[in-house]
N, C-alpha and C positions, 0 to 999 in steps of 0.2 A: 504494500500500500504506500509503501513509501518512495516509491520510481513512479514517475512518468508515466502514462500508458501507451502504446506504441501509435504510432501511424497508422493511418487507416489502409493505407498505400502500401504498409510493410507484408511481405509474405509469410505466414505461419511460421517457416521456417528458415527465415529472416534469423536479423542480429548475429547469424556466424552458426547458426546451427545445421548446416548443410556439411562444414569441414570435422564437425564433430561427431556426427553420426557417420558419417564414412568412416573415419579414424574407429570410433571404438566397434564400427560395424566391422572393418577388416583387422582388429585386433581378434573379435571373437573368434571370427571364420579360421585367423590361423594360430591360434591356439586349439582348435578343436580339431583340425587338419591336423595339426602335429602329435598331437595326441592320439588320432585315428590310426594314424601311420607308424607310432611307437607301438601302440597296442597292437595292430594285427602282425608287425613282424617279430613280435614278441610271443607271440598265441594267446595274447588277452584275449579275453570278447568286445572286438573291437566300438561296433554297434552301442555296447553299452555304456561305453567309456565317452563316446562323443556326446549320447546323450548326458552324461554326469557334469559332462565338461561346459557343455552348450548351457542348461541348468545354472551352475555354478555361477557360470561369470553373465550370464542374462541377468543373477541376483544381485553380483556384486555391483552390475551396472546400475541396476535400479536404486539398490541403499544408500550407493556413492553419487548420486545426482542428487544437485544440491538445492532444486527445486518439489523434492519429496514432499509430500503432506506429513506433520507429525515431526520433521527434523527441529534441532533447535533454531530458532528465526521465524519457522515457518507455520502459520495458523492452524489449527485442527478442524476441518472441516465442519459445521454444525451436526450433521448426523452421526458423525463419528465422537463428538463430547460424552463423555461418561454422564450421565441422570436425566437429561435430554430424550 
C-alpha cells in the first residue's frame, strides 16, 4: 500500500518480471534435467527423482518470492485472519 500503483499502460508482467521468470524458469528445468540424468545413469528411479526435484524447488520458488501472502511486510488476506 505503500508504492504507487502501476500504469494503466504497464503489462502484467511489466516492471522486469519477464527476465525473472525465465531465469528461475531455466534454473528449474536444469536442475531437474540434471538430476534426471544422475538418477537414470545411476539406476535410480529416475521418473521419480525429477518429480521430487520439480516439487522441491517449485516450493522453494514460491516461499522465497517476496511478494507471498503471510510473509513478514506483507498483509494476510481477510479470509485467511484467524476468528474472521
Amino acid at each position: 500500500m505503500r508504492n504507487s500503483p502501476r500504469p494503466h499502460e504497464e503489462s502484467v508482467l511489466g516492471a522486469g518480471l519477464w527476465p525473472r521468470i525465465l531465469f528461475m524458469g531455466s534454473f528449474v528445468a536444469t536442475v531437474a534435467l540434471v538430476v534426471g540424468v544422475w538418477a537414470r545413469e545411476t539406476g535410480r528411479p529416475w521418473q521419480s527423482m525429477i518429480f521430487l526435484v520439480l516439487g522441491a524447488t517449485q516450493l522453494g520458488v514460491a516461499l522465497g518470492f517476496p511478494g507471498s501472502p503471510g510473509q513478514p511486510g506483507q498483509p494476510i488476506p481477510a479470509g485467511r485472519r484467524r476468528g474472521h
